[in-house]
DOROFI-293220 format. One record per residue (C-alpha): x negated, y negated, z; residue in one letter. Coordinates in steps of 0.1 Angstrom, whole numbers. Example, Ala and Ser with C-alpha at 12.3 -4.5 7.8 and 13.67 -1.06 7.14 Angstrom:
DOROFI-293220
+-------+-------+-------+---+
|  east | north |    up | r |
+-------+-------+-------+---+
|  -123 |    45 |    78 | a |
|  -137 |    11 |    71 | s |
+-------+-------+-------+---+
This chain:
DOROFI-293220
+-------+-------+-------+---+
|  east | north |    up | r |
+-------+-------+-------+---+
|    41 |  -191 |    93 | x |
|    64 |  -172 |    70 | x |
|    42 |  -183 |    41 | x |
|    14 |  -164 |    58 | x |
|    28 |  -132 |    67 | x |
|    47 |  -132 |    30 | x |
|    24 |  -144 |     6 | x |
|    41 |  -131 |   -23 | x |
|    76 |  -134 |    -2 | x |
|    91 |  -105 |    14 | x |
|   102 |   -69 |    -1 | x |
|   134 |   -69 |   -20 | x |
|   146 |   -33 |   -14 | x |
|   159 |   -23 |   -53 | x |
|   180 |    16 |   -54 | x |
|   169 |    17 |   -93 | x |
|   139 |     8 |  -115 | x |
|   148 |    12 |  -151 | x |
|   119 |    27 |  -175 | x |
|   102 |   -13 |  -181 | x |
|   100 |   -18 |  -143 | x |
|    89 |    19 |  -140 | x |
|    63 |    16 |  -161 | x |
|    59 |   -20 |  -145 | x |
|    52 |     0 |  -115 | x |
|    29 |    25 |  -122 | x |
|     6 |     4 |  -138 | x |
|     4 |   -18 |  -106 | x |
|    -7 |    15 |   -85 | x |
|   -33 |    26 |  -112 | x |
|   -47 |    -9 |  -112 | x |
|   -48 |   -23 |   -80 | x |
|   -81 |    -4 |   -68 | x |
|  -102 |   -23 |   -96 | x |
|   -80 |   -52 |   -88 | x |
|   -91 |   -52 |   -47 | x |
|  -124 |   -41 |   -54 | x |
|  -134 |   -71 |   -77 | x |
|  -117 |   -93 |   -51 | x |
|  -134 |   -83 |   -26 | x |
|  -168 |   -75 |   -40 | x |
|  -177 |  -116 |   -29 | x |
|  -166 |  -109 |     9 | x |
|  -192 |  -120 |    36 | x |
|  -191 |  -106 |    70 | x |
|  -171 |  -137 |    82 | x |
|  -145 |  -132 |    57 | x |
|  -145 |   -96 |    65 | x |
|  -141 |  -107 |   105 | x |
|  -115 |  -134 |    92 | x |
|   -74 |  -131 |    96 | x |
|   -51 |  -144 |    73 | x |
|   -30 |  -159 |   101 | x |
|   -29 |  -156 |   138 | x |
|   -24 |  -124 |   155 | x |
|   -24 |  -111 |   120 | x |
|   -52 |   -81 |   107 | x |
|   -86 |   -95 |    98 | x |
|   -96 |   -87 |    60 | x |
|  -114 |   -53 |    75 | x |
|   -82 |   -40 |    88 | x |
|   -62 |   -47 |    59 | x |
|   -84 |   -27 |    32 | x |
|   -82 |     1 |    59 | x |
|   -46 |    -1 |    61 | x |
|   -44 |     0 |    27 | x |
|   -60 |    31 |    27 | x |
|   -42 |    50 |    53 | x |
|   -12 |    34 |    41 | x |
|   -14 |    46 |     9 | x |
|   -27 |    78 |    12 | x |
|     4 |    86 |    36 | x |
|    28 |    70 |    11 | x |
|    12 |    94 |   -21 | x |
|    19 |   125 |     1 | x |
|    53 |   109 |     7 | x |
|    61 |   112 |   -29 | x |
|    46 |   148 |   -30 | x |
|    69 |   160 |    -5 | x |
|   100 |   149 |   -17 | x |
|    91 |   164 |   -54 | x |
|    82 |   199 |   -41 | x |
|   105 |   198 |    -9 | x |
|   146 |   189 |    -4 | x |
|   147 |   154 |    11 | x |
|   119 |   160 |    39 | x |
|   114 |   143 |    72 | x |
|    84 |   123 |    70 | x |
|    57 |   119 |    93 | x |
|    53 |    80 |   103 | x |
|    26 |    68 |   119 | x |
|    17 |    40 |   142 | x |
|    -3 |    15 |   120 | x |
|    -5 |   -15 |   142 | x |
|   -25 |    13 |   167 | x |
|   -45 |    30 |   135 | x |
|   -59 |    -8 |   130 | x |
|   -68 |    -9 |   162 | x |
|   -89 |    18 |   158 | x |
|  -129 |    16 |   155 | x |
|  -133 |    28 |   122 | x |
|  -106 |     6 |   109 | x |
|  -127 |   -23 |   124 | x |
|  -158 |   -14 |   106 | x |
|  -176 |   -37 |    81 | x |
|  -193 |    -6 |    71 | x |
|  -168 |    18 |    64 | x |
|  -149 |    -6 |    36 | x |
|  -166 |    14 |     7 | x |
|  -152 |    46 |    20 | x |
|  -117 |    33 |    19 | x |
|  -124 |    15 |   -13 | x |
|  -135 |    50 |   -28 | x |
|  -100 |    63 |    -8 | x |
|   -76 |    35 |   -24 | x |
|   -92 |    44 |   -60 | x |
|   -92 |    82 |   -59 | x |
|   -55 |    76 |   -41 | x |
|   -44 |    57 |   -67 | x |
|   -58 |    76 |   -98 | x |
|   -42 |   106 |   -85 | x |
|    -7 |    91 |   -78 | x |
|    -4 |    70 |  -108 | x |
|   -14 |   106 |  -130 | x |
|    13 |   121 |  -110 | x |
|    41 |    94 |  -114 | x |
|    32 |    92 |  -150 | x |
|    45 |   129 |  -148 | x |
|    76 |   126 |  -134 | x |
|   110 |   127 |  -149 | x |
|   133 |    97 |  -145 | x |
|   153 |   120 |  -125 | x |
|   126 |   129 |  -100 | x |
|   123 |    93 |   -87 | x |
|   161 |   103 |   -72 | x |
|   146 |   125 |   -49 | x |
|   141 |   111 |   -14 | x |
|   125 |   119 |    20 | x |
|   139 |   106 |    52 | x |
|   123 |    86 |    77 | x |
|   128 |    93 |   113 | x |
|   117 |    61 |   126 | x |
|   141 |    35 |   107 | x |
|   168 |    67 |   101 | x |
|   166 |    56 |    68 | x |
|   166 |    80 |    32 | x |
|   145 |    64 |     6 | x |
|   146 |    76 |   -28 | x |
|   116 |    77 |   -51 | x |
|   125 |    49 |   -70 | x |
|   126 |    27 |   -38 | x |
|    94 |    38 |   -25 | x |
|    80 |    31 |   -55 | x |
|    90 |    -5 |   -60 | x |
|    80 |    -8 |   -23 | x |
|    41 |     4 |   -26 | x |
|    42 |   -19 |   -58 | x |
|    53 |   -49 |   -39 | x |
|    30 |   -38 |    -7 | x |
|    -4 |   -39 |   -29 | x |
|     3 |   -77 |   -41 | x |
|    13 |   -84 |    -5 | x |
|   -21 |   -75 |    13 | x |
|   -35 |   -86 |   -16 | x |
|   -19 |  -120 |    -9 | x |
|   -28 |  -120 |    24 | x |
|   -69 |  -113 |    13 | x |
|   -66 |  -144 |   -11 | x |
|   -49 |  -163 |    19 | x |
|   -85 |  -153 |    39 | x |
|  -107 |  -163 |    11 | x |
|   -87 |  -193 |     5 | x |
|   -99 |  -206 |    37 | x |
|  -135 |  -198 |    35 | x |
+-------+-------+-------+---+
C-alpha cells in the first residue's frame, strides 16, 4: 500500500538546495504542465473515474488538486518575498476534492489551463529570485511549522512527480 500512496517514495524535507538542484527545481515547475498534459491527453472517462489505490483520489481529483494546490503554493512564495515571514492560509484539500467541481470530467481543461498559466508565472518568478530570497519563509498555522523558500521549493518539485506517479499508477492498470 505504501507503494501506492508513494510512487516516487515519500518527501525528503531538504533546509538548502544549492544553484544545480535550484535550477533542478525550477525547471521541474516550468515543465510539468506539458509534462501532465501529454499524459493525460490519452485519459478515458474510466481512467478519469479511476483511483490509484483505495480510498485514494480518482485521476479527476488529482489534476484538480493539482490546481488548487499549486495555485495556493505560488501565492505562498509571493507572500513571503513581499511580506516578513507571513502566516499562511491552509486549506482543507481532502474537503476541496470532495467538492463538485473537483469531481468534474469536464472541468479538467480549466485546471489544465490553471496548472500551465500557474506554472509559467511561478517558474518566471523563481527564475527572478536571488539565492538569498529562497531564505525567506512563511509559517504554517496548521503543522506550526516555518518553511523557507528553499524547502517549499524542493517540496512542490517532489509533489508534481508524486501525483504524477500516482496518474501513471491509474493508467498502469487500464
Amino acid at each position: 500500500m505504501e507503494e501506492l500512496r508513494y510512487p516516487n517514495g515519500p518527501y525528503n524535507t531538504v533546509q538548502y538546495l544549492d544553484e544545480k538542484e535550484l535550477r533542478i527545481c525550477i525547471q521541474r515547475i516550468e515543465s510539468f504542465p506539458e509534462t501532465l498534459k501529454n499524459f493525460v491527453a490519452s485519459f478515458d472517462t474510466a481512467d478519469w473515474q479511476a483511483t490509484y489505490r483505495p480510498g485514494g483520489w480518482s485521476a479527476v481529483q488529482l489534476v484538480h488538486h493539482l490546481a488548487d494546490s499549486h495555485l495556493h503554493s505560488y501565492a505562498r512564495f509571493r507572500h513571503a518575498v513581499t511580506e516578513e515571514t507571513p502566516t499562511i492560509k491552509d486549506y482543507p484539500e481532502s474537503l476541496w476534492a470532495e467538492l463538485e467541481d473537483a469531481q468534474s470530467i469536464e472541468h479538467i481543461p480549466a485546471s489544465l489551463q490553471m496548472i500551465t498559466g500557474i506554472h509559467q508565472r511561478w517558474g518566471a518568478f523563481l527564475k527572478k529570485l536571488k539565492p538569498k530570497d529562497y531564505n525567506r519563509s512563511f509559517y504554517h498555522p496548521e503543522t506550526q511549522t516555518h518553511h523557507s523558500l528553499y524547502q517549499a521549493l524542493a517540496y512542490y518539485s517532489w509533489h508534481c512527480d508524486h501525483h504524477l506517479g500516482h496518474l501513471k499508477i491509474i493508467k498502469n492498470k487500464a
